[in-house]
C-alpha positions as CSV (number, residue, x, y, z in Angstrom):
1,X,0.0,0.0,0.0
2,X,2.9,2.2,0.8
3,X,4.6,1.8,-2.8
4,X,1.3,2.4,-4.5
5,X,0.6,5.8,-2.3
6,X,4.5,6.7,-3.2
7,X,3.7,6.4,-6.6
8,X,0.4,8.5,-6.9
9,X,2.0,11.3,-5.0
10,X,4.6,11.2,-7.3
11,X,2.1,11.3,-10.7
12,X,0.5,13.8,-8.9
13,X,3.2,16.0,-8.4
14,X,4.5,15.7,-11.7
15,X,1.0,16.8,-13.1
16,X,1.0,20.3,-10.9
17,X,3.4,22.1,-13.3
18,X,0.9,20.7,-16.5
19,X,-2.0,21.5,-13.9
20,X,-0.7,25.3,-13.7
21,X,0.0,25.4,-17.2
22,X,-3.5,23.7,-18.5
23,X,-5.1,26.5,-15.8
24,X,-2.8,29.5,-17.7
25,X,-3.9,27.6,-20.8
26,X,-7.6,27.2,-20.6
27,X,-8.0,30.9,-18.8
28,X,-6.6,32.2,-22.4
29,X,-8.5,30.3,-24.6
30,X,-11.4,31.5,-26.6
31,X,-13.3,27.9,-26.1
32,X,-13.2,26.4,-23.0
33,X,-15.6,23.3,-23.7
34,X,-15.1,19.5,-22.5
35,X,-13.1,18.7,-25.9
36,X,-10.9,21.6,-25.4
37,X,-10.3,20.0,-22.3
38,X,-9.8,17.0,-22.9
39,X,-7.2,17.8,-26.6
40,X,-5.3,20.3,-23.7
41,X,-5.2,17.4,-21.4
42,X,-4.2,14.4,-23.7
43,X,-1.3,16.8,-25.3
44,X,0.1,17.5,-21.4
45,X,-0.5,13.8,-20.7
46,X,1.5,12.6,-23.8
47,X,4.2,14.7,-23.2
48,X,4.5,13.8,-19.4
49,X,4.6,9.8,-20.0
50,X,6.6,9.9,-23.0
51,X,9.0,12.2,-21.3
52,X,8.9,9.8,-18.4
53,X,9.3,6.5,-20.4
54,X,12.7,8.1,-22.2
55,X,13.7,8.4,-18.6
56,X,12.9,5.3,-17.8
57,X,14.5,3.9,-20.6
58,X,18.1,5.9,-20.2
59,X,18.1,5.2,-16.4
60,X,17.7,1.5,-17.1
61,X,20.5,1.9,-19.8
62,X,22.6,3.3,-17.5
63,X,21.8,1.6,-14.3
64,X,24.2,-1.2,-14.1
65,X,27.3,1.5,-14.7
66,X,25.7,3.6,-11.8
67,X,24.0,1.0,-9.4
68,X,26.4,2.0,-6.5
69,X,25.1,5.3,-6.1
70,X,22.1,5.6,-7.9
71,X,19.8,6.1,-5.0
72,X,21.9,9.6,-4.6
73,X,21.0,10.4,-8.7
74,X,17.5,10.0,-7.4
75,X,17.7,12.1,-4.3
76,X,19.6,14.8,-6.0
77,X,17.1,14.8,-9.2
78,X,14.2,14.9,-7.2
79,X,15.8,17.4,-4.8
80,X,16.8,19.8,-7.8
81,X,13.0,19.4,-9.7
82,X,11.1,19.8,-6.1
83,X,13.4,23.1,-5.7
84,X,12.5,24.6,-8.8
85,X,9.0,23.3,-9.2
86,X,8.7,25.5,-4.9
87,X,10.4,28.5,-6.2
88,X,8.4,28.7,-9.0
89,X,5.8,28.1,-7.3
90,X,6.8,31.0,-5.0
91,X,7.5,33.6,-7.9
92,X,4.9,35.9,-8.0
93,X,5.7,36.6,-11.7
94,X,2.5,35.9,-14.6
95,X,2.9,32.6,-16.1
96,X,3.3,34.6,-19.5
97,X,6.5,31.8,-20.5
98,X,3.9,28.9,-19.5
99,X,1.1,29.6,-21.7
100,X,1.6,31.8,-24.9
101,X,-0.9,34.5,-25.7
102,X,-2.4,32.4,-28.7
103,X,-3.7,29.7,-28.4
104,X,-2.9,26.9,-30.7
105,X,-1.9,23.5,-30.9
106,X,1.9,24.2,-32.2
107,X,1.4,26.3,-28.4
108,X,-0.1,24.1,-26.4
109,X,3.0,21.2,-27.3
110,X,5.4,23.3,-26.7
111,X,4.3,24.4,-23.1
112,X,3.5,20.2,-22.6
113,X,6.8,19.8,-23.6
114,X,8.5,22.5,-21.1
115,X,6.5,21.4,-18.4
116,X,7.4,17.5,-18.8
117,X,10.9,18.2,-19.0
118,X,10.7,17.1,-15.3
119,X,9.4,13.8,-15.8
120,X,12.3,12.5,-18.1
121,X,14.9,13.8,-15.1
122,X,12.3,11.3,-12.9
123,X,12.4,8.5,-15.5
124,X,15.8,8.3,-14.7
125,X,15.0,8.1,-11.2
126,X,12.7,5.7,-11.4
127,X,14.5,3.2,-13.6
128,X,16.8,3.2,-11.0
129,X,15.1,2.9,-8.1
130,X,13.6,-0.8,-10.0
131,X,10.2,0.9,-10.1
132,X,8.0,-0.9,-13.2
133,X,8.2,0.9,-16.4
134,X,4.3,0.9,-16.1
135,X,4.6,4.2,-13.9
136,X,5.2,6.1,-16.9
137,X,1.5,5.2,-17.5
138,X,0.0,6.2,-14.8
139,X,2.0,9.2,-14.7
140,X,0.9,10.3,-18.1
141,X,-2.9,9.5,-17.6
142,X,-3.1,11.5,-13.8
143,X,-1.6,14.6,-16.0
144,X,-3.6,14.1,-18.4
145,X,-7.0,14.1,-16.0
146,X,-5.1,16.9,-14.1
147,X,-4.5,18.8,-17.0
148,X,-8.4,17.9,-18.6
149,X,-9.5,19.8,-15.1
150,X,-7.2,22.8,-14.8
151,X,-8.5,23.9,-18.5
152,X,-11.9,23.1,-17.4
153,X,-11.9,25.3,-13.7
154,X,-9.3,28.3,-15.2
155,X,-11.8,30.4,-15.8
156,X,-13.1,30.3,-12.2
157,X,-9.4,29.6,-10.4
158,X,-7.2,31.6,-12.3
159,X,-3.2,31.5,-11.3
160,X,-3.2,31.7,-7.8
161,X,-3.9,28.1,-7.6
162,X,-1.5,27.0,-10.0
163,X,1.5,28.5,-7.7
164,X,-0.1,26.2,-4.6
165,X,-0.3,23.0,-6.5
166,X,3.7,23.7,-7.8
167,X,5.1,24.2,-4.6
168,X,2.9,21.3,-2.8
169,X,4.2,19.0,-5.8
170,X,7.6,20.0,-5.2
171,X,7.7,19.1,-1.2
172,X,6.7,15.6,-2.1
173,X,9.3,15.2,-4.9
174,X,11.7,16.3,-2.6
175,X,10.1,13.7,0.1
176,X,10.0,11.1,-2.3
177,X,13.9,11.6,-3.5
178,X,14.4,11.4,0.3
179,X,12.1,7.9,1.1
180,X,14.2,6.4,-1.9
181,X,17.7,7.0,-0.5
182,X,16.7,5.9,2.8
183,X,15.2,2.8,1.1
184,X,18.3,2.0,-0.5
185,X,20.8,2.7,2.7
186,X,19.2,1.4,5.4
């Protein structure tokens, strides 16, 4: 129960940077219906598992050469992308660089993409930690059901939200990084 709780916090805080971005998304678009949502949220979701699952497949590439320390890789990964996931988070700056002005799909791809970046640094992690590559999965469908609700609520929520889910996502990154080095010293 404790693996499968780990590893929907984890989805979860992966999806709060695509969560902030769908809300900056959706608030700036000029149809906000269920299959705007749900086009916004399959593009963040594809990005975030495929992102993940070339993680995955470098770390497990690379795991045998690094196997002695990889539980620090993991705790300094998570570490660095629960830091900058809490200070922006903590910026009071508009999410101008997260959603462009116009709205299109060449747009919307290109903020999935920044925003996933993250999850390829976690693939890595992952792989080594001997998590299954089926995480990837579940990663990219809970961003994708984040992201389907952020476009669907901007409107009502607007950016002040998305800051609170960034910096929450971060502290568990950061915990998670932590529970896996402790996992593999003790």
């Amino acid at each position: 129960m404790s693996a499968f709780f780990t590893l929907l916090s984890l989805s979860l805080s992966l999806s709060t940077d695509a969560f902030a971005a769908s809300i900056a998304v959706g608030a700036k678009a000029p149809r906000r219906g269920i299959m705007q949502a749900l086009k916004s949220g399959l593009t963040f979701g594809l990005a975030e598992g495929l992102m993940c699952l070339v993680g995955f497949g470098l770390g497990t590439y690379f795991s045998g050469i690094i196997e002695a320390f990889d539980h620090w890789v993991a705790l300094i990964l998570l570490s660095i992308i629960g830091a900058r996931m809490i200070r922006e988070g903590l910026s009071h700056d508009n999410d101008e660089d997260a959603a462009p002005r116009e709205h299109s799909l060449l747009s919307a791809i290109l903020t999935a993409i920044g925003t996933s970046i993250d999850a390829a640094a976690v693939g890595i992690a992952l792989a080594m930690a001997g998590t299954s590559i089926w995480v990837c999965l579940l990663i990219g469908a809970t961003s994708f059901i984040i992201s389907s609700f952020g476009f669907l609520i901007a409107p009502r929520v607007g950016e002040r939200l998305g800051h609170h889910t960034e910096i929450l996502g971060g502290l568990v990154l950061i915990a998670i990084g932590i529970s896996i080095f402790y996992q593999h010293t003790a």
